[in-house]
C-alpha angles and dihedrals in degrees: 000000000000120000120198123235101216127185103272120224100277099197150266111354098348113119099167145033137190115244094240095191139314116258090202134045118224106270099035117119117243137190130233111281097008113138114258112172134009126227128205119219137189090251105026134345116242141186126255110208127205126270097223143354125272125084130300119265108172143035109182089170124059132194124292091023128130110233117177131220106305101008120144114258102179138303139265128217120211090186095038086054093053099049091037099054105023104066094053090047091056107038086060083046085057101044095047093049090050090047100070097033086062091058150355076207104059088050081048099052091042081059099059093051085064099062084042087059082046097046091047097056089048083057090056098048097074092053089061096045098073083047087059095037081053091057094049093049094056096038079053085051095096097043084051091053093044089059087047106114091201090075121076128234104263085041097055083040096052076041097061107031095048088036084236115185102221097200099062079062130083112219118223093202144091107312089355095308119173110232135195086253093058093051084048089048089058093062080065082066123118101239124229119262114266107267087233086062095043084046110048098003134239107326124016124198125198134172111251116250109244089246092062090043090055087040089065098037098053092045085052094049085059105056089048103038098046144051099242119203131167134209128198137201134142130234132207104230087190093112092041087061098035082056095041091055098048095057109014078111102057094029090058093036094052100037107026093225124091117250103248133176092243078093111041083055092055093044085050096047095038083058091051092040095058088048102051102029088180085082101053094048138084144211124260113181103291102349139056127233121213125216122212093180119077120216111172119213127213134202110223117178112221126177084264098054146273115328119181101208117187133251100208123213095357103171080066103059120085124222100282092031082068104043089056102043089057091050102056095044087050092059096044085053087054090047097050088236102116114126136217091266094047089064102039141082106026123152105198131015134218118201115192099203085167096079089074095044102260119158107201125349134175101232115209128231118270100212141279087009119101102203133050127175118215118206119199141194112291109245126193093231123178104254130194113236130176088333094311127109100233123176107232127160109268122202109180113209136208128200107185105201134188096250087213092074117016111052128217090269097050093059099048102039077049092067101031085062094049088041083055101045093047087045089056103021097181086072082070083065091055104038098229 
């Protein structure tokens, strides 16, 4: 008896896949609902498990090939399965029960070889300690040579900012003294080739994923398809942190989750939100739909490439009901675990370009959305008030919006609100 192990539905608008890489090789024995194979999609890859349990006879689909809902990918066999894999099962079991009936002596004896192995790996491992301590010593090279009073000051400093090891350099002065002018000297120095280069050469060419390909295309689409604007302003995230580090202890103690700004951003946006709709809506044809649920979309960046996964109802969720939930979504992205409805059905996005250290970015439109908020690195920036010149901690902020829905005042009036509700967080608790 043979089952087929067919392409699933993979969602909403997705007819193909690429076939990522087999799991399984044909002839392993696999278990029912065990991932065999893994499919690449145009929104998220996901595993395909096996239907029963036996071995695997057949891949009709190798790696790197397009298959298409309900192709056959290869072919399970319940009786293969069980000669295959009985018989070897059985014959250890065997084995292992007649060992120890011919004689207490031979299970003691197998004992023993157990505490030699052990003993023989005790007997290694000193010879990879001094290996270790030598590592520690030359990565101490540099702190040694800080404390050296023979260096001078501008030397032990270009020593320890650039982690020099000063013995790998002739010194040019007075007893072999390194000098400032032999540091400088090393920045004359023809450096090595890139590893990459050494590595692959001098050019490497490799086939999109299909999440970067839809990447592109959908970021393309946006440009062309809608009328892009940004708007700028700055916030004072003075009161945020204040807030955040009242209460970060309780918060975390109570919840089990940090306090983070991810949801005072979406508190503030759901507010504005409710208050310009136009926002929160799209265009469908001729006509525009609003929207009177608020998902908030995220971008998350992954090794594979950027995925904006939904936070759904989120005017519902408290504080810590969003923290966690972003969390947990953010996990599942970095996994690669994320699933068609995880990535489907959002209203408005937030992109934190910040975390990587951006200053200021002109996000682009995830359509068909027609509004998304761009967070950026918190910068201790000199500020007039009240006529004086104060030092408080500035994010700028960016909302791109489709020009054909949402005017000029809108936008602006749209981040002046959430500039206004992040400045004085304990509005969030009174929705206004």
């Amino acid at each position: 008896m043979s089952e087929k192990i067919l392409v699933p539905i993979l969602g909403e608008s997705i007819t193909e896949a690429t076939v990522a890489k087999w799991l399984k090789n044909a002839g392993d024995a696999v278990e029912a609902d065990e991932p065999i194979v893994e499919l690449e999609t145009d929104k998220v890859n996901l595993e395909v498990p096996s239907p029963i349990s036996g071995v695997l006879t057949e891949i009709n689909s190798q790696d790197g090939s397009v298959v298409e809902v309900g192709a056959l990918l290869g072919s399970v066999s319940a009786d293969g399965g069980s000669i295959k894999s009985a018989p070897k099962s059985s014959e250890k079991i065997k084995k292992e029960e007649i060992a120890p009936l011919e004689s207490n002596v031979i299970k003691l004896d197998a004992n023993k070889k157990e505490p030699k192995v052990f003993e023989e790996k005790e007997i290694e491992k000193p010879k990879e300690k001094p290996l270790v301590l030598t590592e520690e010593v030359k990565q101490n090279v540099v702190p040694k040579k800080d404390v050296n009073p023979i260096l001078s000051p501008a030397v032990r400093k270009i020593v320890v900012e650039n982690n020099i090891d000063i013995n790998s350099i002739q010194g040019s002065g007075k007893d072999g003294r390194v000098l400032k002018g032999d540091l400088i000297s090393l920045m004359g120095a023809n450096p090595k080739p890139s590893e990459r280069k050494i590595q692959y050469g001098e050019e490497e060419r490799i086939k999109m994923t299909r999440l970067r390909q839809t990447i592109a295309k959908r970021l393309k689409q946006a440009q062309e398809n809608a009328a892009l604007l940004t708007t700028f302003n700055e916030v004072d995230m003075s009161s945020i942190m204040e807030m955040r580090k009242e209460n970060q202890d309780d918060f975390q103690s109570r919840y089990g989750v940090k306090l983070g700004f991810m949801s005072f951003f979406v508190k503030a946006s759901v507010v504005a939100l409710k208050n310009f709709p136009a926002v929160n809506a799209e265009i469908d044809g001729d006509e525009i739909i609003y929207k009177n649920y608020y998902n908030i979309s995220f971008a998350v960046g992954t090794d594979k490439g950027l995925v904006v996964p939904v936070l759904r109802n989120a005017d519902e969720l408290s504080f810590a009901d969003i923290e966690k939930n972003i969390k947990i979504i953010s996990e599942k992205a970095k996994d690669g675990k994320l699933t068609i409805e995880d990535l489907q059905g959002g209203t408005f996005t937030i992109s934190n370009g910040g975390v990587y250290g951006s200053m200021l970015s002109t996000p682009i439109l995830n359509l068909p959305q027609s509004g998304v908020l761009g967070m950026h690195n918190i910068v201790e920036r000199p500020v007039v008030i009240d006529g004086e010149i104060k030092i408080r901690p500035i994010m700028y902020l960016a909302l791109s919006y489709d020009h054909r829905i949402i005017d000029g005042k809108e936008s602006v009036s749209f981040l002046k609100m959430i500039k206004e509700n992040l400045e004085d967080p304990r509005r969030l608790f009174l929705d206004i």
